[in-house]
MDAnalysis code that builds the backbone (N, CA, C; Angstrom):
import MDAnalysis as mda
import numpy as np

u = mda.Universe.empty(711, n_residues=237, atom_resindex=np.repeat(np.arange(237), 3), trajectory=True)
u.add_TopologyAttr("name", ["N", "CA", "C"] * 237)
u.add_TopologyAttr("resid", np.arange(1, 238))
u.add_TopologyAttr("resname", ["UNK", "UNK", "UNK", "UNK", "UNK", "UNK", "UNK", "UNK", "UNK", "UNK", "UNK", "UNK", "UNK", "UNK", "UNK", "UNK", "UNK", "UNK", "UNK", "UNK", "UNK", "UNK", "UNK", "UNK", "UNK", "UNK", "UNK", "UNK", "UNK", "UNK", "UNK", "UNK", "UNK", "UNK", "UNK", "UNK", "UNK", "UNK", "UNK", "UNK", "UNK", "UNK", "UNK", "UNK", "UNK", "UNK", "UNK", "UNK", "UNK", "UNK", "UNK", "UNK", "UNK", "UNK", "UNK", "UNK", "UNK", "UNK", "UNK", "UNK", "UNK", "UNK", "UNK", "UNK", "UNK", "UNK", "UNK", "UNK", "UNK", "UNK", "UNK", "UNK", "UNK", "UNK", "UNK", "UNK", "UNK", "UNK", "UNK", "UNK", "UNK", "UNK", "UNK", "UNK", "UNK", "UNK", "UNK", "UNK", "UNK", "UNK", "UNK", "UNK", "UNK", "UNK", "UNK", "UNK", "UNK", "UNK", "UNK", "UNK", "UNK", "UNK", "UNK", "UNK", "UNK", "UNK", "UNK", "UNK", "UNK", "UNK", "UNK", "UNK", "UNK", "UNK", "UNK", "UNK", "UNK", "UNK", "UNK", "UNK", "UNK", "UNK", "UNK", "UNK", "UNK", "UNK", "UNK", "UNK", "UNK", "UNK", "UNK", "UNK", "UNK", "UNK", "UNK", "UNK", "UNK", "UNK", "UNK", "UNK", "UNK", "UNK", "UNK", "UNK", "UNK", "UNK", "UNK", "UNK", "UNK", "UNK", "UNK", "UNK", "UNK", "UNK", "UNK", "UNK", "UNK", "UNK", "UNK", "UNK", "UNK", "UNK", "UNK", "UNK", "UNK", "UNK", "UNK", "UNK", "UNK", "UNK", "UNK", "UNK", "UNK", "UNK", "UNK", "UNK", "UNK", "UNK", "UNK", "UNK", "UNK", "UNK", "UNK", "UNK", "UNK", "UNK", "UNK", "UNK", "UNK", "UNK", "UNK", "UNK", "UNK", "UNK", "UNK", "UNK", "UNK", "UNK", "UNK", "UNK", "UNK", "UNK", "UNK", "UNK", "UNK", "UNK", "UNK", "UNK", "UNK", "UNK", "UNK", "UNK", "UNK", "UNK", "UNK", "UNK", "UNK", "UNK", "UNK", "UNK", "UNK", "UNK", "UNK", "UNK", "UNK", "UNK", "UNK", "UNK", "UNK", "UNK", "UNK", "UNK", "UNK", "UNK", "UNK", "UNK", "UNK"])
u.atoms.positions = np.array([
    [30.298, -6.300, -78.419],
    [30.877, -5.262, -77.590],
    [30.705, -3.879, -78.186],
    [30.683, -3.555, -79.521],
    [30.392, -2.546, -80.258],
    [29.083, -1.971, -79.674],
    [28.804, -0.751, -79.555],
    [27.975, -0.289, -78.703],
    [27.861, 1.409, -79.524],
    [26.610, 2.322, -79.659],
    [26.546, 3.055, -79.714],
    [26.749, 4.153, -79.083],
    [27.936, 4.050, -77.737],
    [28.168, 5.070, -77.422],
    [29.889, 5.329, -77.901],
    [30.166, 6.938, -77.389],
    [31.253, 7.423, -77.524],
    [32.735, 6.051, -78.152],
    [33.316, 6.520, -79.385],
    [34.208, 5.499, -79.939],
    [34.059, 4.047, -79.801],
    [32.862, 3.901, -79.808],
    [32.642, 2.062, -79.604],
    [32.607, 1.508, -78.627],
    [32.668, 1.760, -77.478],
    [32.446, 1.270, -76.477],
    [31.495, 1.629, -75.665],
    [30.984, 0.520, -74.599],
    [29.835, 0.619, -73.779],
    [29.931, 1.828, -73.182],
    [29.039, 2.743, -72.218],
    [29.228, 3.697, -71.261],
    [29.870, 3.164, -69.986],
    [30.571, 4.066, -69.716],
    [31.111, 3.550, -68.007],
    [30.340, 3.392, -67.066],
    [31.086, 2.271, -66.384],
    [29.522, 1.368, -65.567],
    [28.594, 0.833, -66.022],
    [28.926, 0.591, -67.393],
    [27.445, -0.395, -67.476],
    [28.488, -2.207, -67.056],
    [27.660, -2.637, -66.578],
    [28.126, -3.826, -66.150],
    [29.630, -4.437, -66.106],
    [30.279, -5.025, -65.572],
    [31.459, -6.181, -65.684],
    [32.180, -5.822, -66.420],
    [33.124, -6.644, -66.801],
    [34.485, -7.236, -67.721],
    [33.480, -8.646, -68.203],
    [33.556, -8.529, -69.313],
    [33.026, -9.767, -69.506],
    [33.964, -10.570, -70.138],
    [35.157, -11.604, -69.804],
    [35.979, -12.414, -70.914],
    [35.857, -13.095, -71.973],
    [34.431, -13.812, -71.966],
    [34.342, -13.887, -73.179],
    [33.678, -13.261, -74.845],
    [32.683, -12.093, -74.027],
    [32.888, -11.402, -75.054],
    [33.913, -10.298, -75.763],
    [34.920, -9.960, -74.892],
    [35.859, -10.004, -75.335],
    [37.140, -10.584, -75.867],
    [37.188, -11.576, -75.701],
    [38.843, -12.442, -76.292],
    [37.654, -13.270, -77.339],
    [36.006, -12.928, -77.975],
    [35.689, -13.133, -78.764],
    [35.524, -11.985, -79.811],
    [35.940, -11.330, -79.526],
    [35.708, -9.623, -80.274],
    [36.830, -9.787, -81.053],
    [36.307, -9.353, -82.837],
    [37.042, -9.153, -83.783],
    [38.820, -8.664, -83.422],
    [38.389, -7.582, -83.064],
    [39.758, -6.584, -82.585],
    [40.754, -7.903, -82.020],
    [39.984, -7.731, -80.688],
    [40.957, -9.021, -79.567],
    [41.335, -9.835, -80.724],
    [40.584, -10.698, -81.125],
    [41.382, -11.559, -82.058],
    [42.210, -11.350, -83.096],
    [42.587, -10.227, -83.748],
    [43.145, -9.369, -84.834],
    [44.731, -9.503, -83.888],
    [44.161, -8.691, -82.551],
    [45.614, -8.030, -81.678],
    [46.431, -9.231, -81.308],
    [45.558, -10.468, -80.972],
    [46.371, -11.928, -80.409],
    [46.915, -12.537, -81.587],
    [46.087, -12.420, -82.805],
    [47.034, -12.508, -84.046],
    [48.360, -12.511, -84.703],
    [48.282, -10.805, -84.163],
    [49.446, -9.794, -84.528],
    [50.403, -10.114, -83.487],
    [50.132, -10.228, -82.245],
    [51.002, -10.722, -81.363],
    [52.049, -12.168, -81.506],
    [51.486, -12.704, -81.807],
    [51.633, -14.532, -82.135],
    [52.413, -14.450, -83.352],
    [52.282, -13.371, -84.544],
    [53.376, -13.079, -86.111],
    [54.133, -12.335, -85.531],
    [54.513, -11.655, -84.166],
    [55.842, -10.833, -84.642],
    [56.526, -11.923, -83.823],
    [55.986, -12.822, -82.719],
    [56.725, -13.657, -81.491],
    [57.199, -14.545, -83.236],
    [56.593, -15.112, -83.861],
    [56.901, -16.214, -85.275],
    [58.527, -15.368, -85.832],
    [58.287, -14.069, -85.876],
    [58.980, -13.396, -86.738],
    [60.660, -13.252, -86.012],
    [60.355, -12.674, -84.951],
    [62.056, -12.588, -84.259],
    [62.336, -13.380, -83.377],
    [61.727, -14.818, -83.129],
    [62.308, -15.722, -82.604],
    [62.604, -16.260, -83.742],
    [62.178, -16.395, -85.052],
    [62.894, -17.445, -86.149],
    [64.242, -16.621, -86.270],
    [64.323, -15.327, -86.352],
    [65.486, -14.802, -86.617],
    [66.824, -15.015, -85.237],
    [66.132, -15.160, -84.273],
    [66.942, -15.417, -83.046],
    [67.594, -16.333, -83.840],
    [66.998, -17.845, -83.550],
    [67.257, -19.205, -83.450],
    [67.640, -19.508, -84.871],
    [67.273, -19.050, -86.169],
    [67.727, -19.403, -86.943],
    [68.523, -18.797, -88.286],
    [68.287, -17.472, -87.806],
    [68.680, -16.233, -88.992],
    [69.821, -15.940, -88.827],
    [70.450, -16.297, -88.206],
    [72.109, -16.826, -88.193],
    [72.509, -18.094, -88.583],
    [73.719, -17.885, -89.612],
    [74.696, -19.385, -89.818],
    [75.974, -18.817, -89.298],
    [76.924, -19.603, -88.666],
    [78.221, -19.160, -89.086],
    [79.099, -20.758, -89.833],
    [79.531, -19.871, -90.778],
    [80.479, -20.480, -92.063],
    [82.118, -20.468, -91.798],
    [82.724, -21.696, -91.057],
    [83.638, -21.469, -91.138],
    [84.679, -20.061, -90.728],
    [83.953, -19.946, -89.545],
    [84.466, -18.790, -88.348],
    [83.137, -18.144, -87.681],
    [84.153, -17.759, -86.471],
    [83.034, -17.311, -85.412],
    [82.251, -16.134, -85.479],
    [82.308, -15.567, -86.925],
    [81.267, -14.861, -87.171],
    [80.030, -15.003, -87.649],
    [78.773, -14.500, -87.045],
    [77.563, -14.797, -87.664],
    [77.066, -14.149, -88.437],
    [76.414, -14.819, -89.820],
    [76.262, -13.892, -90.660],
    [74.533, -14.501, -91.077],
    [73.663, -12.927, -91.601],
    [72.641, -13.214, -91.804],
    [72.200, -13.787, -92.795],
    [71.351, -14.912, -92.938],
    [70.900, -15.637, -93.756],
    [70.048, -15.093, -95.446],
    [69.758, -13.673, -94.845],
    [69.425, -12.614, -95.921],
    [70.313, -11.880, -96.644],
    [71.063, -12.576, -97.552],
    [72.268, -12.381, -98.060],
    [73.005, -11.825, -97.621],
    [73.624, -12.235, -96.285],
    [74.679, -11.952, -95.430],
    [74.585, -10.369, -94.952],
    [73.294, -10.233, -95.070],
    [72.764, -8.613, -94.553],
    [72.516, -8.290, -92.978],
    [72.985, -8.067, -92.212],
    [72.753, -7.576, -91.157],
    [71.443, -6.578, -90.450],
    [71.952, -6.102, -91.622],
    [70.722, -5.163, -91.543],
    [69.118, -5.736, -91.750],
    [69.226, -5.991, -92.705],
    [67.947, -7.010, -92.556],
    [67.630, -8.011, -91.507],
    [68.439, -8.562, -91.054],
    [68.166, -9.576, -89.698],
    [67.470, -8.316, -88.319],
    [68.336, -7.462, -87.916],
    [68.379, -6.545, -87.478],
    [67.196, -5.385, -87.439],
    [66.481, -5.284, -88.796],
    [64.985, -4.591, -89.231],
    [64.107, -5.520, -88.555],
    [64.222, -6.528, -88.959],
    [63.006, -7.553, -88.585],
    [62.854, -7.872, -87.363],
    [63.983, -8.514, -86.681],
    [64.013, -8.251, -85.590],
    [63.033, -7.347, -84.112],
    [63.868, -6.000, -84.885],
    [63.092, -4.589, -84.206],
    [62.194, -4.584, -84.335],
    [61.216, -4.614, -85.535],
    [59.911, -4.461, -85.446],
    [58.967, -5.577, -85.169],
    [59.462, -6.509, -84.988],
    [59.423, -7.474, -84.375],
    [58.450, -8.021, -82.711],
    [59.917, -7.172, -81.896],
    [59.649, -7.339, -80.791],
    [59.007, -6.209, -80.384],
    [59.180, -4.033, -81.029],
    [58.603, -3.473, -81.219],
    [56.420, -3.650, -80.886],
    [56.511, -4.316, -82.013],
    [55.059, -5.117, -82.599],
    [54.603, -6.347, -81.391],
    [55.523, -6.893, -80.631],
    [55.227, -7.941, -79.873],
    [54.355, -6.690, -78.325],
    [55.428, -5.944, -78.085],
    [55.251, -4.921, -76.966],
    [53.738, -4.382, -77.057],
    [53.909, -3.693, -78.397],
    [52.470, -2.932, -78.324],
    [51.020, -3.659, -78.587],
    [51.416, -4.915, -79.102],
    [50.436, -6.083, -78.727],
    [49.655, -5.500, -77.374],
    [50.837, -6.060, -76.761],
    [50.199, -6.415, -75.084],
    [49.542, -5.227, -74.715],
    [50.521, -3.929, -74.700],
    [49.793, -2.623, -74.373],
    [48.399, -2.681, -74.743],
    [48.622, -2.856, -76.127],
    [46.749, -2.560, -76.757],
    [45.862, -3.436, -76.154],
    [46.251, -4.475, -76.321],
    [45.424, -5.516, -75.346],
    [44.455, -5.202, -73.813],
    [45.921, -4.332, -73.508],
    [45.275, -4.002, -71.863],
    [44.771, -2.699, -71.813],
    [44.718, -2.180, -72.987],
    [44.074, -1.292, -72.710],
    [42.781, -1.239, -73.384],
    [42.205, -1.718, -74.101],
    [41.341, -2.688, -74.630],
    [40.544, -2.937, -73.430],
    [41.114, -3.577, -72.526],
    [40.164, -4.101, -71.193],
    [39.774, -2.747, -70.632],
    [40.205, -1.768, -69.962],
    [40.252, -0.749, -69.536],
    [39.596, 0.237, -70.364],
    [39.491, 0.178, -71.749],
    [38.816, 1.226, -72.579],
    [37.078, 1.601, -71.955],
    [36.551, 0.327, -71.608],
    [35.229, 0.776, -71.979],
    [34.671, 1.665, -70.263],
    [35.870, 1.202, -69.140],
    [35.991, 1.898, -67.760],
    [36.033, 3.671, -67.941],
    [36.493, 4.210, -69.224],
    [37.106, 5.957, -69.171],
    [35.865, 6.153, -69.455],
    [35.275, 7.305, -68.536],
    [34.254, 8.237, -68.248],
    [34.470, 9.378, -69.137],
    [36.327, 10.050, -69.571],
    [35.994, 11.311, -70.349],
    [35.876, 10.319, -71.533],
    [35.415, 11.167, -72.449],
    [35.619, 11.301, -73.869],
    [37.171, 11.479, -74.131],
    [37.702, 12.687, -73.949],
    [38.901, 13.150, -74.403],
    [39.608, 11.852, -74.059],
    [39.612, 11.180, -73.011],
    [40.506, 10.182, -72.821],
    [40.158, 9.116, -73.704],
    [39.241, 8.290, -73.916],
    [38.844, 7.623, -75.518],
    [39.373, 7.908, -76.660],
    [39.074, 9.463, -76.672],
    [39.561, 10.193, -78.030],
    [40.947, 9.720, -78.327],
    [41.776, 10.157, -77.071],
    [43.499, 9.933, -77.005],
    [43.889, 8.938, -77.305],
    [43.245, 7.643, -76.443],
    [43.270, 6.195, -77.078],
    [42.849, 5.760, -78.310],
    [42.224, 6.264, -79.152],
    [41.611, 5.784, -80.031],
    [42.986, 6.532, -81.270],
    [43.052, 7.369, -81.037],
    [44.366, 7.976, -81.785],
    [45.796, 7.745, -81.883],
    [45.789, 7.043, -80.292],
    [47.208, 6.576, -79.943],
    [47.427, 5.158, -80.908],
    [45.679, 4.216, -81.010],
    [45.404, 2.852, -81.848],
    [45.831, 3.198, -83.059],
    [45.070, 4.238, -83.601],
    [45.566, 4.320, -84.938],
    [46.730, 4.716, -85.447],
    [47.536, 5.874, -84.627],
    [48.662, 5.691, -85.216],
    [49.702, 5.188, -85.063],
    [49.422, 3.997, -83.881],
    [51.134, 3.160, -83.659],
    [49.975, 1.899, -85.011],
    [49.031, 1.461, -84.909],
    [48.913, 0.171, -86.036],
    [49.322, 0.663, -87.221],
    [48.705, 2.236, -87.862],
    [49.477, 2.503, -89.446],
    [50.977, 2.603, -89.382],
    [51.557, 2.949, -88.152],
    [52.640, 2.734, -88.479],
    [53.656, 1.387, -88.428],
    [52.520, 0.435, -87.789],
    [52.985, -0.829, -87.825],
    [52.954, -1.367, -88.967],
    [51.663, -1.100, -89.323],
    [50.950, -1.858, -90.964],
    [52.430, -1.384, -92.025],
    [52.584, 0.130, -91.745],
    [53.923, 0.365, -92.548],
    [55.361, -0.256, -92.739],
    [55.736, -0.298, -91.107],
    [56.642, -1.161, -91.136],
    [56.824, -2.583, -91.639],
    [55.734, -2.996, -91.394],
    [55.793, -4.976, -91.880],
    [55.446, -4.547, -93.568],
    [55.285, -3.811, -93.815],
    [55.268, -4.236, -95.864],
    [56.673, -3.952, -96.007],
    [56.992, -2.649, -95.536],
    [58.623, -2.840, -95.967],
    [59.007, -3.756, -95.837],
    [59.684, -4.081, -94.261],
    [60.134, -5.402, -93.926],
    [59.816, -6.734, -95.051],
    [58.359, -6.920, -95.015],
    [58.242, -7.588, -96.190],
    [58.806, -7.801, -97.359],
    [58.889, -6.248, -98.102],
    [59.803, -6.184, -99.555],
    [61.346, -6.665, -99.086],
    [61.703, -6.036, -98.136],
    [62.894, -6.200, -98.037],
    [63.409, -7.316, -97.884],
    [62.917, -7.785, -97.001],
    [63.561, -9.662, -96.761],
    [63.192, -10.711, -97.649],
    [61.800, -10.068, -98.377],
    [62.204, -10.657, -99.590],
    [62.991, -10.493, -100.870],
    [63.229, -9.431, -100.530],
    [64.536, -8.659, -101.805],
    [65.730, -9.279, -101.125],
    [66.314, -9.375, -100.272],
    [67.594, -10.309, -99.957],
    [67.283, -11.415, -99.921],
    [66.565, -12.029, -99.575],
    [66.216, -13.612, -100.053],
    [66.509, -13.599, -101.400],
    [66.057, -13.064, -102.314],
    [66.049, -13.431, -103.939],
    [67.120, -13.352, -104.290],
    [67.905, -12.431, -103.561],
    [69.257, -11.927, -103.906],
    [70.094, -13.225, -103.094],
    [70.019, -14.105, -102.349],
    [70.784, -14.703, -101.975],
    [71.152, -16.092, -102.351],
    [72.138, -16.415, -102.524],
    [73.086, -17.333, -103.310],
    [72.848, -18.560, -102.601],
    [72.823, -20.252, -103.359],
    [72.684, -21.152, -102.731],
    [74.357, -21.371, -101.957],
    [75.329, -20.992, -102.571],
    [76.856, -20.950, -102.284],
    [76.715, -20.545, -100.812],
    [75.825, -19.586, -100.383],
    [75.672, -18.589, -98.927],
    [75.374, -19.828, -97.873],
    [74.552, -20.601, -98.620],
    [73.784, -21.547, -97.303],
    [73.891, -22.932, -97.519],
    [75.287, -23.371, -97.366],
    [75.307, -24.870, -97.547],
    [74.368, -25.079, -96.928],
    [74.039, -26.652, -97.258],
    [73.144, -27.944, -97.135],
    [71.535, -26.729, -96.627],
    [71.734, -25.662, -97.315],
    [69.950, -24.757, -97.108],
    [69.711, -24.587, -95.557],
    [71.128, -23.779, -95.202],
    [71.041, -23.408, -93.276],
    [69.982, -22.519, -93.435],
    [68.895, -22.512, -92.208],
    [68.220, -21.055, -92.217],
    [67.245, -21.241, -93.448],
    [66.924, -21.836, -94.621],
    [65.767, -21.735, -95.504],
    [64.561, -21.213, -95.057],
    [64.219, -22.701, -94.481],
    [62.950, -22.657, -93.720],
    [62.687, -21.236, -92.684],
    [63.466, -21.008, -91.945],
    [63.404, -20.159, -91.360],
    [63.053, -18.451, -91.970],
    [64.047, -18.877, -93.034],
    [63.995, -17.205, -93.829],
    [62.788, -17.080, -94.584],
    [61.810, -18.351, -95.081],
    [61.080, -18.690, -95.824],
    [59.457, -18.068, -94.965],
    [59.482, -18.482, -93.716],
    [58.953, -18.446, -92.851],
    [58.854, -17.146, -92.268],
    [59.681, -16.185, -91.880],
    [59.808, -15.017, -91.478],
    [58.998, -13.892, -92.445],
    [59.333, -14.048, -94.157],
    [59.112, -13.802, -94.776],
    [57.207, -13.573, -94.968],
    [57.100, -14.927, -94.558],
    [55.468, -15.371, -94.611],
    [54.852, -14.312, -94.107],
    [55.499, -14.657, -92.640],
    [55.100, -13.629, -90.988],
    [54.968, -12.514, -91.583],
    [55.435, -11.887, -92.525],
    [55.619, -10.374, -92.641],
    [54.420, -10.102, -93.040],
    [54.656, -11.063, -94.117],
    [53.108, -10.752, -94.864],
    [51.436, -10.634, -94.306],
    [51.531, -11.686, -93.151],
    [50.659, -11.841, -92.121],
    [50.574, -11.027, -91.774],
    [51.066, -10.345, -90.617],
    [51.381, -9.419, -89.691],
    [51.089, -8.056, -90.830],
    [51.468, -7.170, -92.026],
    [51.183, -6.527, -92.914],
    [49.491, -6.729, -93.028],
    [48.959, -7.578, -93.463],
    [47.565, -7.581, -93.224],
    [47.004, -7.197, -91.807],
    [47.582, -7.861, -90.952],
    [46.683, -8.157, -89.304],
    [46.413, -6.686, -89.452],
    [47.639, -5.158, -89.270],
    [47.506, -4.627, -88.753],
    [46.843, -3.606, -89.797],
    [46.812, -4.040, -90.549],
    [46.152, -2.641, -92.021],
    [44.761, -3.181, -91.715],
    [44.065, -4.156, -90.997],
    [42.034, -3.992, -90.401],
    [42.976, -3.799, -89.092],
    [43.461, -3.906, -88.540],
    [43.328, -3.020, -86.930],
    [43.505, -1.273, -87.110],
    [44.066, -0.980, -88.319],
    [44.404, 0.415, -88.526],
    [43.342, 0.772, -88.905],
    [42.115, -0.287, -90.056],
    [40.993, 0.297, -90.414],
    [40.193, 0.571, -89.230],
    [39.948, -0.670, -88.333],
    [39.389, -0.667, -87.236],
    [39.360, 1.010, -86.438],
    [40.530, 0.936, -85.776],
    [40.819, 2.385, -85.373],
    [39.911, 3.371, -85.614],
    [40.247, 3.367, -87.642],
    [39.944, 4.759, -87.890],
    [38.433, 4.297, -87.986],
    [37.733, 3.579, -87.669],
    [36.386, 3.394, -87.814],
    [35.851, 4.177, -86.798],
    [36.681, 4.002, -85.621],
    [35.840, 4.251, -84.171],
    [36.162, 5.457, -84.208],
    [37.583, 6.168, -84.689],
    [37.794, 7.516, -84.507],
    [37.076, 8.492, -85.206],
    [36.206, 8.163, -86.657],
    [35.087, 8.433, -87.064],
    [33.587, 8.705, -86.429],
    [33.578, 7.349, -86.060],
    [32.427, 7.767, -85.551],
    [32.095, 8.178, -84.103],
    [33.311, 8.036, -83.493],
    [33.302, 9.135, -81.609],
    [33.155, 10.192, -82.569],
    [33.819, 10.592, -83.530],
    [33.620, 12.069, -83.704],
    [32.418, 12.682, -84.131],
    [31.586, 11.845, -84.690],
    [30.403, 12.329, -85.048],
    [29.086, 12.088, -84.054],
    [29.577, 11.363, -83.077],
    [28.636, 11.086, -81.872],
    [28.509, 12.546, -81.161],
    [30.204, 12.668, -80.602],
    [29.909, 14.445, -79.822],
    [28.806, 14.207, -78.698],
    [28.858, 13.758, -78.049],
    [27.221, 13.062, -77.012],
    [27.399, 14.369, -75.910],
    [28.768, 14.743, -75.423],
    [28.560, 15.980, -74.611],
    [28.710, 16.979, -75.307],
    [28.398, 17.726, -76.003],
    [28.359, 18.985, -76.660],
    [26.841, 19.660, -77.217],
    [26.670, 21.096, -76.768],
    [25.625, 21.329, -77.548],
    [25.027, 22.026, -79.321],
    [26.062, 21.542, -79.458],
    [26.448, 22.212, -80.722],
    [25.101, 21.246, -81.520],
    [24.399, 19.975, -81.595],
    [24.413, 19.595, -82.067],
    [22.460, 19.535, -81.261],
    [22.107, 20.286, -80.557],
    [20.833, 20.220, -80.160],
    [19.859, 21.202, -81.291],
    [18.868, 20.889, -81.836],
    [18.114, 21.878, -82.033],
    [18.073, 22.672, -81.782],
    [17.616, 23.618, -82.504],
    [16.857, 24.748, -81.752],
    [15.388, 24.862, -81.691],
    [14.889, 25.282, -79.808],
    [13.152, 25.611, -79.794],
    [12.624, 26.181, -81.013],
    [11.472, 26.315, -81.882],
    [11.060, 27.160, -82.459],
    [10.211, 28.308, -82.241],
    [10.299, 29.370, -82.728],
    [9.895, 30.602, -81.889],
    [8.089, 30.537, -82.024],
    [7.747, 29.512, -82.340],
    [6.221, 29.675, -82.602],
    [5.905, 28.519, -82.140],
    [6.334, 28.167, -80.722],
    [6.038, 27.045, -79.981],
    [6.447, 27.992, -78.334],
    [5.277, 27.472, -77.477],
    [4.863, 27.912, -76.514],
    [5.907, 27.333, -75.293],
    [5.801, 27.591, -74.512],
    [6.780, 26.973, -73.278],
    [5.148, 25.921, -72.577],
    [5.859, 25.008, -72.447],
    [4.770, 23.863, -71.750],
    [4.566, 24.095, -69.928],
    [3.349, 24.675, -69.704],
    [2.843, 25.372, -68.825],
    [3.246, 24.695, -67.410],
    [3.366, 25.302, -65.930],
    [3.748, 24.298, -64.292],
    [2.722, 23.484, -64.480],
    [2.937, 22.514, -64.076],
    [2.132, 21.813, -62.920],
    [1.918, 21.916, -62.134],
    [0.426, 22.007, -61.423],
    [0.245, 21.941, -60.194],
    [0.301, 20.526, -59.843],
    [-0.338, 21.067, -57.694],
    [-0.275, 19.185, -57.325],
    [-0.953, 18.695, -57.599],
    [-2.495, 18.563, -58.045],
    [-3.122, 18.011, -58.303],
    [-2.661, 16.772, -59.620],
    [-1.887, 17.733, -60.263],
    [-1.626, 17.097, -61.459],
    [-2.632, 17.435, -62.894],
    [-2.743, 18.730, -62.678],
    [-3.475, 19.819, -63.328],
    [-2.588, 20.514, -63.821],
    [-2.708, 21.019, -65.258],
    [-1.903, 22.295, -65.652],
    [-2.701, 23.536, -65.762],
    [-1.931, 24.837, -65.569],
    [-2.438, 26.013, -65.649],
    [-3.027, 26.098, -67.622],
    [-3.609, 26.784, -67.965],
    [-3.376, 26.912, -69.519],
    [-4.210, 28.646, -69.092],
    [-3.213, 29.543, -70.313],
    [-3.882, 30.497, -70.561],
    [-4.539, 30.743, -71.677],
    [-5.541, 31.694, -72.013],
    [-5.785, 32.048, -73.494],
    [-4.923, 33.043, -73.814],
    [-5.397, 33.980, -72.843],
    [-4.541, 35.269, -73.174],
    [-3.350, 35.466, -72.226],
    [-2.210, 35.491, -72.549],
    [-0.762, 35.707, -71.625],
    [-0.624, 37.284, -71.582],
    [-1.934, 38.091, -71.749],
    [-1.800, 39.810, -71.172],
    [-2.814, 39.703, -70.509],
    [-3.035, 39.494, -69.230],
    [-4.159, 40.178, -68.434],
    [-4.556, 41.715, -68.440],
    [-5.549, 41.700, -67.605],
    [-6.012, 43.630, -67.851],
    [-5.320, 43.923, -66.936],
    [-4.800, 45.128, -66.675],
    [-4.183, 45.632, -65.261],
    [-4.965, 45.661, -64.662],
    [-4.450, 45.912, -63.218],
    [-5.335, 46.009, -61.954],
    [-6.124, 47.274, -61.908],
    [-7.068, 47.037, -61.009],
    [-7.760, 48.552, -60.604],
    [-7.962, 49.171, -61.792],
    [-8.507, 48.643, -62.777],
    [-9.227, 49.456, -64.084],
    [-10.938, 48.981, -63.962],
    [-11.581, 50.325, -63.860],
    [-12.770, 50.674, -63.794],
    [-13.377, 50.785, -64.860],
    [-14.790, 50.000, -64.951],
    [-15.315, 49.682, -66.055],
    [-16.259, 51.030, -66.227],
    [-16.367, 51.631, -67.015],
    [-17.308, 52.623, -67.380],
    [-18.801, 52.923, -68.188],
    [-19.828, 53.220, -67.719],
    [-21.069, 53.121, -67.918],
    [-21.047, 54.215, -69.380],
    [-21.566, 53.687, -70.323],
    [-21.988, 54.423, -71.118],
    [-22.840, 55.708, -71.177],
    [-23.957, 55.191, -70.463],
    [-25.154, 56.140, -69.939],
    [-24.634, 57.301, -68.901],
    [-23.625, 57.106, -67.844],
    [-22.957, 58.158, -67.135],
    [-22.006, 58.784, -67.794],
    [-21.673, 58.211, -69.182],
    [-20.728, 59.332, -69.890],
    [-21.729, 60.483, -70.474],
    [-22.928, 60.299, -70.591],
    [-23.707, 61.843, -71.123],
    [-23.562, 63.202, -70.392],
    [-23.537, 63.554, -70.888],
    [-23.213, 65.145, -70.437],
    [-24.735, 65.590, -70.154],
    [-24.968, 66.331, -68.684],
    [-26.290, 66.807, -68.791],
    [-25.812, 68.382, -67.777],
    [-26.856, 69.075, -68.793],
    [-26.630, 70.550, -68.694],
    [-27.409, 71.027, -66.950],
    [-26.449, 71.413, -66.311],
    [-27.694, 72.582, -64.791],
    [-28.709, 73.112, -65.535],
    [-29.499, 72.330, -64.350],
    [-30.828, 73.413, -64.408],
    [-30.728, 74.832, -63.887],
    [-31.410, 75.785, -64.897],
    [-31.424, 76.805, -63.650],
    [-31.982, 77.607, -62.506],
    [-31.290, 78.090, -61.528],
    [-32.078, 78.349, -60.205],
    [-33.493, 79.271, -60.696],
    [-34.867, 78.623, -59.863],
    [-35.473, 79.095, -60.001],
    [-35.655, 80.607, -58.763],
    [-35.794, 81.537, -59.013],
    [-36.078, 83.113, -58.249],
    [-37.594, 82.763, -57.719],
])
């Protein structure tokens, strides 16, 4: 699908939607990735990142941190959303005729993935910093382990997926920029000791000159021999 025009994609109108070369394209598979670790990530925390201990309060399995259940969570479902967005717009990318509109997309890619890629390492440190910190006393018979064990993983996953979709990005936003395909900033210049390439006629004949100064019109060629000067005779008496 990578293509030498404007930010990586084909020109508009060149052929179809094709499905399978796309949901075979690096990216696509990166984005269905990333999609599939954050759905791993805040449904384990749904279903299992809660215990409650002996009252009807629920408390988080990350050393009774809230906040941490709560981080992960968000970026989570956050990360699940802009999945899909990117996805569909992904399909639709290679349809935009401007540039500027590529450009926008290609900028909008890169900076919600670095800031995704950002979010999941924190998240990462963090839930694993309350994990370490948390007491076997917290989780009779190991409520939530697996789960917290697991979430944890996801982070790490998801931290990779999106740091090559962020490289990705800035790949294409590189090189749209150095393409410039409508601008003339980037044409030669004629050189002044090169001729303009002469009409055609119909025949399918070109004119060619030697000399590009003709003589002016109505210039009279002059006899040498009538430039002599000859003296009157004089009258004979």
């Amino acid at each position: 699908m990578e293509s030498k025009a404007p930010y990586g994609a084909a020109k508009a109108g060149n052929g179809s939607f094709d499905p399978y070369a796309f949901f075979t394209h690096p990216r696509t598979v990166l984005r269905i990735l990333s999609w599939v670790f954050s759905i791993v990530v805040f449904s384990c925390i749904v279903n299992e990142g809660y215990i409650n201990i002996g009252s009807e309060r629920l408390l988080c399995v990350f050393n009774n941190n809230a906040d941490a259940c709560n981080y992960g969570m968000t970026v989570g479902v956050a990360c699940f959303l802009g999945s899909i967005c990117f996805l569909i717009l992904d399909v639709y990318f290679p349809s935009m005729s401007n540039v500027r509109d590529r450009r926008r997309a290609v900028l909008l890619d890169l900076g919600f993935s670095g800031v995704a890629c950002f979010l999941w390492f924190v998240g990462f440190c963090f839930l694993a910093n309350q994990w370490q910190m948390t007491s076997p006393d917290e989780l009779p018979l190991a409520q939530g382990s697996d789960a917290a064990r697991a979430i944890i993983a996801f982070c790490f996953f998801s931290t990779l997926s999106w740091a090559v979709l962020t490289l990705s990005a800035l790949r294409r936003y590189l090189a749209g920029s150095q393409a410039n395909l409508f601008t003339w900033q980037h044409l030669e210049p004629t050189p002044s000791n090169v001729r303009a390439t002469p009409y055609p006629i119909a025949n399918g004949a070109t004119i060619v000159t030697t000399n590009p100064y003709q003589a002016p019109p109505f210039t009279e060629t002059l006899d040498p021999k009538r430039l002599t000067q000859q003296r009157p005779m004089a009258p004979a008496f």
